[in-house]
C-alpha positions in Angstrom: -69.9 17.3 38.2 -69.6 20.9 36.1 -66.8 21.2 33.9 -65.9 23.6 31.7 -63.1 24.9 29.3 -61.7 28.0 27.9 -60.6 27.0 24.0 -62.4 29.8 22.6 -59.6 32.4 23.5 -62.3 34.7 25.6 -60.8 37.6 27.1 -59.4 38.9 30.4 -61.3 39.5 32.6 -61.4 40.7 36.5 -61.5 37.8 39.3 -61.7 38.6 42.8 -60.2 35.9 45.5 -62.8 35.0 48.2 -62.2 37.4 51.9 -64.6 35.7 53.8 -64.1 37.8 57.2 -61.1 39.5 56.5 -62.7 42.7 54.6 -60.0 43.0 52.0 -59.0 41.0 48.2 -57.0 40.6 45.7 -58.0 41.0 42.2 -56.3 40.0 39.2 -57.5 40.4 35.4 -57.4 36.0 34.4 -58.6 34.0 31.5 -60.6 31.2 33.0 -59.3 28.3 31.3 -60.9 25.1 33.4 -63.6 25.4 36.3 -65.6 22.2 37.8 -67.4 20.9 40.7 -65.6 17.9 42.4 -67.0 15.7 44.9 -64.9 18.1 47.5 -64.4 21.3 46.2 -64.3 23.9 43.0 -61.4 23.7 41.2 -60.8 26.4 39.0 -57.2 27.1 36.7 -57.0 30.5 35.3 -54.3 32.2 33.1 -52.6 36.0 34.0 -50.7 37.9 31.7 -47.7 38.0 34.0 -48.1 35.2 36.9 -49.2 31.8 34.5 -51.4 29.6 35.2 -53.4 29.7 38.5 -54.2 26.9 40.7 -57.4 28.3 42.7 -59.6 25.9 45.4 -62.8 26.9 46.6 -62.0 30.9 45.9 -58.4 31.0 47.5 -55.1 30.9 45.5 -53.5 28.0 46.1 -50.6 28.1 43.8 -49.0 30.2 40.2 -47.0 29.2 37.7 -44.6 32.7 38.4 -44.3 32.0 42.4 -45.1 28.4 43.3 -41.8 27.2 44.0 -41.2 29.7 46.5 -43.4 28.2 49.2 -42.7 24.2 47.9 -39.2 25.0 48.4 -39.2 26.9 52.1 -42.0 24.0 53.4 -39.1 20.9 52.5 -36.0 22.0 52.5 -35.6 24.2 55.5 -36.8 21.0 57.5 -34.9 18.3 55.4 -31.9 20.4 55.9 -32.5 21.5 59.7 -30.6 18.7 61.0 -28.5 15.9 60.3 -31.4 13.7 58.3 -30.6 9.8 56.9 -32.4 7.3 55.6 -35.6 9.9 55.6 -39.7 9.4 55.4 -41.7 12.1 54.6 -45.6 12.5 55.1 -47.0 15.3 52.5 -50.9 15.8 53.6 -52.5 17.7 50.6 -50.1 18.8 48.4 -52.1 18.0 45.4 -50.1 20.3 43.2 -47.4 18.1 43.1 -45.2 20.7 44.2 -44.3 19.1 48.0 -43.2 16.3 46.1 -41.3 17.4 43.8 -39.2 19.5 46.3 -38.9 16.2 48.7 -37.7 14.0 46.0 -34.7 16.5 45.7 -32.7 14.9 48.0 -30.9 11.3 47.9 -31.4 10.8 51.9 -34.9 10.7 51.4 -36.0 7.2 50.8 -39.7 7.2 51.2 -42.1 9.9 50.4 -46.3 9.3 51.2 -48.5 11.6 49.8 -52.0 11.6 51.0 -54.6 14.2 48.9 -58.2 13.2 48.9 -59.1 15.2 45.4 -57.7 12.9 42.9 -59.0 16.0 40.3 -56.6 18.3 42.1 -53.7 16.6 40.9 -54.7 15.9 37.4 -55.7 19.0 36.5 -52.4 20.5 38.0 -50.9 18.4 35.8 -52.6 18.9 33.4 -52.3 22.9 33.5 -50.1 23.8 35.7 -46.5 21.7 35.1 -45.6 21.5 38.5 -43.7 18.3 37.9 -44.3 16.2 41.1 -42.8 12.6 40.0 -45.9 10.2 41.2 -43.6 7.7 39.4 -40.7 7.3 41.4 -40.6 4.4 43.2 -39.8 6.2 46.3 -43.6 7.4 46.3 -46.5 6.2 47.6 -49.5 8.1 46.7 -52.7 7.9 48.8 -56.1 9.4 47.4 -57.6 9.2 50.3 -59.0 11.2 53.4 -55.6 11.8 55.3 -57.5 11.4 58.9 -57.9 7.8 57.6 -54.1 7.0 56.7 -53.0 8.3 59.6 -55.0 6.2 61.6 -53.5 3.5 60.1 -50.2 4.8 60.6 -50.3 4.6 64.0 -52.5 1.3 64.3 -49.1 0.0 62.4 -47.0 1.7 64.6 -45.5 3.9 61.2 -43.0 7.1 62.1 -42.1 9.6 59.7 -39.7 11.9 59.8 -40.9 15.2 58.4 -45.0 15.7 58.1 -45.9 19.0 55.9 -49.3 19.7 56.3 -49.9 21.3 52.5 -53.7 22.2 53.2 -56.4 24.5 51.8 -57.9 26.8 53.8 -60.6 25.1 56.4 -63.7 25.9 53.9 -63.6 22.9 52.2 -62.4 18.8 52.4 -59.4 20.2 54.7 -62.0 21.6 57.7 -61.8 17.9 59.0 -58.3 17.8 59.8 -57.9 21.2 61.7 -58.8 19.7 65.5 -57.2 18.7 68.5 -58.2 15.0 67.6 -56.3 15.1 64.5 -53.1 16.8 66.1 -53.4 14.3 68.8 -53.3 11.5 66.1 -50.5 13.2 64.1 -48.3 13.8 66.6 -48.2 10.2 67.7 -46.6 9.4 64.2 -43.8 11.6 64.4 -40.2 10.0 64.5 -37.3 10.4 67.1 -36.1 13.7 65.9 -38.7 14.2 63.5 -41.1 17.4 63.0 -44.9 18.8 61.8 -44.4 21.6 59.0 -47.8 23.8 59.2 -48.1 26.8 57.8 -50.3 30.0 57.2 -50.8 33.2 55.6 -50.4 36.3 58.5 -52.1 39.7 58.6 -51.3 43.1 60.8 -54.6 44.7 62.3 -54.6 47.4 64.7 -55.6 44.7 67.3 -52.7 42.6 66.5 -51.9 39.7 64.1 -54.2 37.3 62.2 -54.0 33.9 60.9 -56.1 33.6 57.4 -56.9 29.7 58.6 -58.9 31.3 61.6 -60.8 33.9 59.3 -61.3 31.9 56.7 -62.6 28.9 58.8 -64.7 30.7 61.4 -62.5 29.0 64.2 -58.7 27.9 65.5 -56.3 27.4 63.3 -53.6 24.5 63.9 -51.1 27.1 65.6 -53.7 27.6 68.3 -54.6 23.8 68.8 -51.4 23.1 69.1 -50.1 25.8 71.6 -53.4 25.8 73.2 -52.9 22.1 74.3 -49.4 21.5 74.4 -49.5 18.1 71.4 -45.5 18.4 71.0 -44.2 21.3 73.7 -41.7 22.5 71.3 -42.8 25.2 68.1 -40.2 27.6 66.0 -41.3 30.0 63.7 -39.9 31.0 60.3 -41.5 32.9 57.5 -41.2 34.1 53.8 -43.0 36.4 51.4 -45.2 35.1 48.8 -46.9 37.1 46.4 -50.2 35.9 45.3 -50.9 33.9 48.3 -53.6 36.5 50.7 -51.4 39.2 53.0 -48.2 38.0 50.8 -46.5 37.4 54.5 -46.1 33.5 55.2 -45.4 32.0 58.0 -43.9 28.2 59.0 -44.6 26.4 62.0 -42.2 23.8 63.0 -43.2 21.6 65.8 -41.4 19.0 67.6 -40.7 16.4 70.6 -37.2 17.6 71.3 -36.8 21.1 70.4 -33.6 21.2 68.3 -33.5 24.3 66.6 -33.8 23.8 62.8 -32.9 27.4 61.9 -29.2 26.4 60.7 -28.7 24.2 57.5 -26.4 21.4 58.1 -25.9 20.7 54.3 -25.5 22.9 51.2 -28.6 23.0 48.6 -29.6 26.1 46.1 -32.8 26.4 44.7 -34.6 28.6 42.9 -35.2 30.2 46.0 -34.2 28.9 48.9 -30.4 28.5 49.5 -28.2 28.6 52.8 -28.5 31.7 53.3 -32.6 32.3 53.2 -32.5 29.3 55.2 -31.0 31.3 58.8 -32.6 34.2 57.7 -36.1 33.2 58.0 -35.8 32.8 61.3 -35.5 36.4 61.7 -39.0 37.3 63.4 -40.4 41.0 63.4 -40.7 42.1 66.8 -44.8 42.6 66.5 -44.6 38.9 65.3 -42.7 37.3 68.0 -44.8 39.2 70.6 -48.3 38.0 69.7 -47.0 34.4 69.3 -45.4 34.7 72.3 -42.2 33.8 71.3 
């Protein structure tokens, strides 16, 4: 393992985030303030002027300081508050941040929070630089460092439900490429409660030839949308987005997929974040019409 530290007070200077495929970047002017080698991936924090401090894995933003609680707070609460929830479990896979959690353990009707990241340095050095403020010590939390294919194995060995799942992954480049396949949708879908739903999510692009999912440029292959069209793992999927600065293309999408289909688009209790609120809630619903055409919706 490589680590290194910024305490020398060294100045700005131009990063540019990894494009793999997609032939365009964004560059922003950061102080490098930690960079290492883990066992799974490179963890590097920088610093910006404006934004704070940046959480970056394996070349990709993966959260700020300035906008973090803008995606943490859209992934939880618009499916926590989708429908009449009681007596709630939540599955966050990734999420090292501590963000996820931090936005689960909001509510009182959530009684049981797992969290599953399999980079125990991801979560230190987020709290360490970034602040996030995911509470690993309330006692409704059990924290897993482990591969996430592994726990959920168990989960359905033991015949354990849960009632929201938010996949929080990286891009497919690094520890995360395991877990975007059918076999792993298959398995995940088979631990999802009466009424309960998968969260994915993803950044979207406009080409001329149509939409793009970063997961599937990025990774070379299918990203969990398509898998879990493609073969039909829970029939029902709704679609809501948001805008997110620093994350690649800015548009976001969320991928809601369930057993039953019940629409999760209207909040059935009030809650006001930072961002999210009522309000935002029914609005993301509101698909562009290029959008719902190539997803078919």
């Amino acid at each position: 393992m490589t680590e290194q530290d910024n305490r020398g007070g060294a100045a700005p200077a131009w990063w540019t985030e990894r494009s793999d495929g997609i032939g365009v970047s964004q560059a922003l002017e950061v102080t490098l303030l930690h960079r290492e080698e883990s066992p799974f991936q490179v963890i590097e924090v920088f610093d910006h002027k404006a934004f704070g401090r940046i959480l970056v894995l394996d070349g990709y933003v993966q959260a700020s300081q300035a906008d973090e609680f803008i995606y943490h707070e859209m992934a939880l609460h618009v499916p926590l508050l989708g429908r009449e929830r009681q007596d709630t479990s939540v599955l966050i896979v990734g999420g090292g941040d501590g963000g996820a959690l931090r936005e689960a353990l909001v509510h009182d009707f959530v009684t049981r929070v797992t969290m599953v990241e399999i980079d125990r340095r991801v979560i230190e050095l987020s709290k360490r630089f970034l602040g996030v403020e995911g509470n690993y010590d309330d006692p409704r939390v059990d924290l897993r460092v482990q591969d996430a294919g592994a726990l959920v194995r168990d989960a359905r060995a033991r015949g354990q439900k849960f009632d929201v799942i938010v996949l929080d992954l990286t891009e497919p480049v690094g520890p995360s490429a395991n877990l975007f396949t059918e076999a792993f949708c298959h398995e995940l879908a088979e631990i999802v409660a009466d009424g309960g739903v998968i969260v994915d999510s993803d950044s979207i692009f406009l080409a001329t030839d149509g939409g793009r999912f970063l997961q599937e440029v990025s990774g070379g292959g299918e990203n969990l949308v398509t898998v879990m069209r493609q073969q039909k793992i829970l029939p029902h999927m709704e679609v809501y987005r948001t805008k997110i600065p620093l994350y690649p293309g800015a548009d976001f999408g969320f991928f809601l997929y369930s057993q039953d289909g019940d629409s999760l688009r209207h909040p059935v209790r009030p809650y006001h974040g930072r961002h999210y609120n009522p309000d935002v809630h029914q609005a993301a619903f509101a698909l562009p019409a290029w959008q719902k055409t190539w997803l078919g919706l």
